[in-house]
C-alpha positions in Angstrom: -7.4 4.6 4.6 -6.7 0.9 4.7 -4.5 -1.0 2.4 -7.5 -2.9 0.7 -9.5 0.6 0.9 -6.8 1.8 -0.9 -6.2 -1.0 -3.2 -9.7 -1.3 -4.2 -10.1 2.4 -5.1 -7.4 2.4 -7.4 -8.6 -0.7 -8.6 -12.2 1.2 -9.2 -10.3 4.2 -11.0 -8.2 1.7 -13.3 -11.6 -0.2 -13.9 -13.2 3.3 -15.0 -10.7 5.0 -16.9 -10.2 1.2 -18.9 -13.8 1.2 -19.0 -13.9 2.1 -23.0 -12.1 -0.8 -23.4 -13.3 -3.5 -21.6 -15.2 -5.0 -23.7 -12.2 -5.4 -25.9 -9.8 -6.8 -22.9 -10.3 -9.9 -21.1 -11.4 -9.8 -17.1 -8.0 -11.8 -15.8 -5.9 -8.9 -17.8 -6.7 -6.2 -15.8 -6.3 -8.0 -12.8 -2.7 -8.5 -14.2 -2.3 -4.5 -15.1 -3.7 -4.2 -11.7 -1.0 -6.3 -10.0 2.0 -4.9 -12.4 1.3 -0.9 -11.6 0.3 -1.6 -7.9 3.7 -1.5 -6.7 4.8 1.4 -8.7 1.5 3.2 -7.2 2.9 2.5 -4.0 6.1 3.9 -4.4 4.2 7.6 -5.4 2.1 7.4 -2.8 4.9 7.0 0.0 6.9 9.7 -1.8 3.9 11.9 -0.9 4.3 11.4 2.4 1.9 8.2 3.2 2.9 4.8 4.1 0.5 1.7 4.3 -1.0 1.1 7.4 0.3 -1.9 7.8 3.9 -0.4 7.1 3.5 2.2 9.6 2.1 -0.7 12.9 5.4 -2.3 12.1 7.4 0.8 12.6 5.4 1.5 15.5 6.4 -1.8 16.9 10.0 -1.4 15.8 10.2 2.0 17.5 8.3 0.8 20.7 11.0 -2.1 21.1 13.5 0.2 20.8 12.8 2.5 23.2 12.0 -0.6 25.8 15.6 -1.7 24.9 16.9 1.8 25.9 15.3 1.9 28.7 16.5 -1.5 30.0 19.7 -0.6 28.9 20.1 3.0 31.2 18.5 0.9 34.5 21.5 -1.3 34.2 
């Protein structure tokens, strides 16, 4: 799942469950909630054992540098 895949789904489920009161709430304030939980959301998710996809290309890269480096480092 992407990150805006991901984002937007939570943002659907936030939207439902605050559903009862949106009416009372102004449209810019859960875009705020949304914003303020998101990173605490994140932090659960990658304690489950997921990262963003994003996260894990840049490890991929990270890793696939690394092992170029090693590898130019036993030729010499």
């Amino acid at each position: 799942m992407s990150d805006k895949d991901l984002i937007q789904a939570l943002k659907q489920i936030i939207e439902k469950e605050l559903g009862r009161f949106n009416k009372l709430l102004p449209k810019d304030m859960l875009s705020t909630i949304e914003k303020k939980i998101a990173p605490e959301i994140e932090n659960i998710i990658e304690q489950s054992g997921y990262v963003k996809k994003s996260k894990y290309k840049n490890l991929e890269k990270i890793i696939s540098d690394l092992e170029k480096r090693i590898d130019d480092l036993e030729k010499n």
